[in-house]
Every structure is written in C-alpha cells, then in structure tokens.
N, C-alpha and C positions, 0 to 999 in steps of 0.2 A: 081562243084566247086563254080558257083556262089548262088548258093542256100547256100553251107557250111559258107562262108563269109558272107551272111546274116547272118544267125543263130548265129553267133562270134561276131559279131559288137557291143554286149554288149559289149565287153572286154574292161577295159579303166584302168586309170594309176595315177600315180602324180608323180613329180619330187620329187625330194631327194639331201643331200648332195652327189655332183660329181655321180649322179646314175640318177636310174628309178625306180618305184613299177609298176608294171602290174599287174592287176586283174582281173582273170576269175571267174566271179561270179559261175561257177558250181564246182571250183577245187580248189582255193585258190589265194597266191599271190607268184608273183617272182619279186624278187630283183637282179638287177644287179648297180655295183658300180666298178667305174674305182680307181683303187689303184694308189699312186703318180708311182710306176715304171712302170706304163701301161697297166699290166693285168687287164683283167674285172673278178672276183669272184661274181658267182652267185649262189644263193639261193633261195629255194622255199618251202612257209608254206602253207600244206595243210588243208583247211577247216575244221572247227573241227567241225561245227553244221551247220545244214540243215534245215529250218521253213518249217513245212508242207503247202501247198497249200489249204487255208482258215482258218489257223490257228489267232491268234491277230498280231502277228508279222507282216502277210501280208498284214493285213486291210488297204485299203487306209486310207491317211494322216498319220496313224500310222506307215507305214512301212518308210514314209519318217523318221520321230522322231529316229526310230532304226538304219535307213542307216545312219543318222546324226550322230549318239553315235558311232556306229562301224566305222563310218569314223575316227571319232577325236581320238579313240582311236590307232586304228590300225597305223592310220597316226604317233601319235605321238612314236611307237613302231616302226615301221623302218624309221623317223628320226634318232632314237637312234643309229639303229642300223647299219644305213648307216655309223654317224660317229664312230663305234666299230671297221666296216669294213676297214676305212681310218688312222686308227691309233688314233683318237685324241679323245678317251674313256679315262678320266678322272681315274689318278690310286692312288689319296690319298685316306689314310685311312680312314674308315668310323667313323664318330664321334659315341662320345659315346649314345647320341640320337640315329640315326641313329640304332645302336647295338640292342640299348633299342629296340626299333621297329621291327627291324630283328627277336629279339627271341619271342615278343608277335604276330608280328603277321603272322609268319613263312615267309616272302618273305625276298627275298636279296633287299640290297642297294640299286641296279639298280632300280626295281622295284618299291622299295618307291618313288624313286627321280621321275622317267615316274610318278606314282599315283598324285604326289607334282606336277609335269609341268603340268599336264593335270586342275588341279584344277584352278591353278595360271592361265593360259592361259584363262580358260573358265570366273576366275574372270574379268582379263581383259578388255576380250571382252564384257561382261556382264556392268560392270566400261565402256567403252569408245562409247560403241553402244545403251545403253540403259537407264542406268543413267544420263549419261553426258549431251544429247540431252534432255532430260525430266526437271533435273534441268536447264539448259541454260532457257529454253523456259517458266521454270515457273515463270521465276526472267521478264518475259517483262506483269505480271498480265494483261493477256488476259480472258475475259470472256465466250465466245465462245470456246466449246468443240469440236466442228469438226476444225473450227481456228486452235487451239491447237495442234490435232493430226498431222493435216498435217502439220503443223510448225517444228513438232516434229519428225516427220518421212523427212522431208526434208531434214531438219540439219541432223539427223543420214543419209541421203544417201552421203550429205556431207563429215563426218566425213570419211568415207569408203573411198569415193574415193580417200580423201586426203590421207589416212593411206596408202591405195594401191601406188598412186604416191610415197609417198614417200619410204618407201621403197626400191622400185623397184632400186633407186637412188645407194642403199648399193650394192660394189660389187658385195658380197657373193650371195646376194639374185637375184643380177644380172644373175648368174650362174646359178643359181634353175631355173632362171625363160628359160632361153637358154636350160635348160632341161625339162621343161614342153613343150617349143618348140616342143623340138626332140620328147617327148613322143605322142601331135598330130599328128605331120608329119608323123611318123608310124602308127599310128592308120590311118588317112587319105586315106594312101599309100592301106593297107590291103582292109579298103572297095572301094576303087577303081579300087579293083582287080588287082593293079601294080604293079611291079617286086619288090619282096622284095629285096631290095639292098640299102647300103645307100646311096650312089651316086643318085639313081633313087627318095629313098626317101626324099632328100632334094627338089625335086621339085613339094611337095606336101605344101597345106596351115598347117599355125602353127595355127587354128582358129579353134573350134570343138565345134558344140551345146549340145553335153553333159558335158561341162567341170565341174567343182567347180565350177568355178567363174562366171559361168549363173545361177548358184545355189544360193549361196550369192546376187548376185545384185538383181534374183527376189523375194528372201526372204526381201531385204531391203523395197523393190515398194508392194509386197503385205501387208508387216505390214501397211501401209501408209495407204492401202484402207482398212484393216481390224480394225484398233485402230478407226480409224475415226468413226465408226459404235459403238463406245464405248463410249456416252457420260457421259464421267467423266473430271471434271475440278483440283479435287488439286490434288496437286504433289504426298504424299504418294499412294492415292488409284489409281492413271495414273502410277503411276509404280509399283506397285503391280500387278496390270491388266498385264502391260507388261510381267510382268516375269510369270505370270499365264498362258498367253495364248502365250507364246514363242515355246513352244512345238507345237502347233495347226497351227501357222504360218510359221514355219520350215517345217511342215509336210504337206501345200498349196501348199508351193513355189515346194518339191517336185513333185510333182500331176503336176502342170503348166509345171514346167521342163520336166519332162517324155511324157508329152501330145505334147509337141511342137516340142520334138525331134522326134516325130514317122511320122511328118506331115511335108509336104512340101506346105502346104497352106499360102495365105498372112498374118493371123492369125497370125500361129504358127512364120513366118519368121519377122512377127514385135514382138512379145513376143523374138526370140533368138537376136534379131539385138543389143539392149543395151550389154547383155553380150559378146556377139561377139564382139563388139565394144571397151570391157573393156580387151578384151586378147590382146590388142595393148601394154598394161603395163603388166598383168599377163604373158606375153610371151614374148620372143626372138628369131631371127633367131639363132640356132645352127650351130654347127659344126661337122662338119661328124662325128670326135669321138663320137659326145656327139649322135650322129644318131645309131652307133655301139653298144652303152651299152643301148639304148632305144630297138634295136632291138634285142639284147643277151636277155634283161628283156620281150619281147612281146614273143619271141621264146621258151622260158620257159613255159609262162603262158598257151602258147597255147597247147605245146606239154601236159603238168598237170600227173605231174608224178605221182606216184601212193605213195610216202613218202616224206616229207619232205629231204630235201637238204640244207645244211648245210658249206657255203666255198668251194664252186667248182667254178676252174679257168674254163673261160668261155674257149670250145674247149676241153672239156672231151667227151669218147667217148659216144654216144648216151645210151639212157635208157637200162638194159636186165631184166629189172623186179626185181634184187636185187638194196638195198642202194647202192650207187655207192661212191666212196673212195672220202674222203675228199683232198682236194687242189691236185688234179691232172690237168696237164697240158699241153696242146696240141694248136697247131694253125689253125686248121680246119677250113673254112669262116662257118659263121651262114647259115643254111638249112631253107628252105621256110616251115613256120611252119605247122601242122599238126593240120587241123580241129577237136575238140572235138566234137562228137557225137550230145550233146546238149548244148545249153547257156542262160539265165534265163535272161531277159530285165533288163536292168542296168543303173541308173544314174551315170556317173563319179563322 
C-alpha cells in the first residue's frame, strides 16, 4: 500500500465553484460539486490523448508550455461547468453574432463564449503582468538594461501579489479558495497514508509543493533572472522579448517546480518556501463539507473509470464495467479509494 500511494501522489486538483477537479494524470479528471440542496453530483472526463514518451510534447521546458495550455484550458472548462452543475448557466438567447459563429464555425454558444474567456483572460494577464510593468518602468528613462529588468520584474512580482490579496478579499473567491483548502488537505491526507475520512482529513496542512501557485510565483522570480540576461533598453523591443520568450520562462519555472518537489533538500525547500508561503492567501481552512466533495472528487479520480460520467449523485453504486445511469442516488460514506496501477509525475 505504501509503495501504491507513492506511485498516486502525482494526483492533484484545483478548486472550482462550490466543488473540486481531481486529476489523475494517467486516467482523466473528476468533478465533484455540492448542489444548493446538498447533494454532491459527480463527474468524470476521461483522457482523450496520451504523448508518447520522448515525443515534443514531453521535452523538457516544453512540456511545461503544454501543461500551461492544457491547464488554462481545461480549467477554464470545468469552471463553466461547475457553474452548469449549480444552476447559474446563463439561459438567454444567443445573439445573432453569436448564431452567425455557431453555423461558420460548427460549435455551440457555450463554446464560443469558453474560446472568448479564455482569450480575454490570457489578454488580461498578458495587459496586467507584462505590459503594465514594462510601460511603468519605461516612463522612470533608466539607462541600464539589467536596472531595468529587474525593476521590471520586481513591479510585476508586485502587481501579483497584490492582485492575489486582493482578491482573495471577494467572498465568492473566498469560498474557492476554502476549496483549494479541502482539495490539499486531501491530497496531504492520501500521502500520509491517513485514514481517508473527512474528520481525520481536516487535520492535515492546507499547504502543498506542487500547488499552481508555487508555479506562478516561480514563473514570476525566474522571469526577473532570465529578462535580466536580455540586454534591451526600449520599451517596444523589452516587450516584444517578453512576450517572445514567455513560453521559454513558463516552461523553467515548470522544470524548477517539478525538481523541487521531488526533493526534500534545503535547495529544493528554499525554492517551495515563497510559494508555500503564498497559499497563506491562495487557501483557507475549509469545512468538512467542503472536505466531503474534495474527497467524492479524489475518490473518483482515483478509482478512473473506464467512460466518462456524466451527473452522477455522489453514492451511486460502485463501477460494473457498463456506463452507469445518470443522476442516481444513494447515501453510501466515500470508500478508501483504489490505487491505479500506474501514475505519470505531475505538477499541480
């Protein structure tokens, strides 16, 4: 058993509206989401595609660029879908754009709208973490290229943090974050070979070196050391560069993160201490509930069923190898999940 739970401790998660995502990098992802009447309705999409081992996809700092893409996307796909699950899926008609688009470019509404967020979001972040800090710092006509960088990457560590605090401030995102809570605590719990219980799992840390958000802070720290190595002084060609070599620094900060989590040397444990230190705001202590539908969602991903599942109240009875009926409903406690065979090293 202890060998099995090694092997699994890739597995990792994100919080969601009033839910959880689980992710077993060998099998797919499971969703579970507490409804306003108090059932948890869980879901699980299995893996559509498989990168061969040495293929590009797997190339270091490449592979971080693709886990980056497939994260933002997938993410921003069960967002959606968590609030589908919750009732509060938006049901006006689609405008006549919208239509227009539907029929050139055969997807539904929904669809566009996810394509539309995902863009907006990435201009955003692109606007607030990369521009912004480049124009600030070009308006103080500094001469010095390394000056510059690190000025520049300062302010953007800045900006971060401050966007993270604030945030966190907003109820809703309050809640997310009480669920990103629950979804370490579980994880925590599993590699500490602990009683899977929620009771037992709340007295595990809400604090995990593979989160996101050790991902993001040390993507913020090695831009700083990598721009700097980039002597360019004016604004347009300093951000050009940026957005040039964004992919390259994304796919670093991967590699550092993945290195640090495998290691318990004083190295590695000063590389995870900043973001460790940053899930003080990216987290919350939860509450048992929120422990329940973290552990419906890990129990799923672990058990990796052999089809997608589609609106099953959590407490259906277990797998028999056919698709199992949609919104069935039972009270059964969660089963101590079931080690998959193999699991593939995983950054959160």
């Amino acid at each position: 058993m202890k060998e099995e739970r090694k092997r699994c401790s890739s597995v990792g998660g994100q919080a969601v509206l009033e839910g959880v995502m689980m992710k077993n990098p060998e099998s797919g992802m499971a969703l579970a989401v507490r409804r306003p009447d108090g059932t948890i309705v869980e879901e699980f999409y299995r893996k559509k595609k498989e990168y061969k081992k040495g293929s590009f996809p797997t190339w270091p700092i490449v592979r971080g660029v693709y886990a980056f893409v497939e994260s933002l996307v997938s993410g921003m796909k069960i967002t959606t879908r968590s609030g589908e699950l919750l009732g509060e899926e938006f049901e006006e008609e689609p405008t006549k754009f919208e239509k227009w688009l539907s029929e050139k470019l055969g997807k539904s509404a929904t669809d566009i709208a996810m394509v539309i967020a995902v863009i907006l979001a990435v201009g955003l972040s692109l606007g607030l973490f990369v521009f912004l800090p480049s124009f600030l710092v070009s308006l103080l006509k500094l001469d010095n290229s390394f000056v510059i960088s690190l000025l520049e990457g300062v302010l953007r560590l800045c900006i971060f943090l401050g966007y993270v605090a604030a945030i966190s401030l907003m109820k809703d995102i309050k809640r997310v974050f009480m669920y990103h809570g629950a979804e370490h605590k579980t994880i925590a719990c599993y590699e500490a070979e602990g009683e899977m219980t929620p009771e037992n799992i709340m007295n595990y840390t809400r604090f995990h070196a593979r989160c996101g958000t050790n991902y993001l802070l040390l993507v913020m720290v090695v831009s700083i050391l990598f721009f700097a190595c980039i002597p360019v002084k004016s604004f347009w060609p300093r951000l050009v560069t940026r957005l040039l070599f964004l992919p390259v620094v994304a796919g670093l900060g991967y590699e550092v993160l993945k290195a640090a989590a495998k290691s318990d040397g004083p190295i590695a444990r000063a590389v995870r201490a900043p973001g460790l230190a940053l899930q003080r705001l990216t987290t919350a202590e939860p509450t048992v509930d929120m422990i329940e539908v973290a552990l419906v969602s890990f129990n799923l991903a672990m058990a990796s069923p052999a089809e997608d599942i589609k609106e099953r109240v959590h407490g259906a009875p277990e797998e028999t190898g056919e698709a199992p009926a949609e919104k069935t409903e039972a009270t059964a406690a969660p089963e101590q999940p079931a080690a998959p065979e193999e699991t593939a090293q995983n950054a959160q």
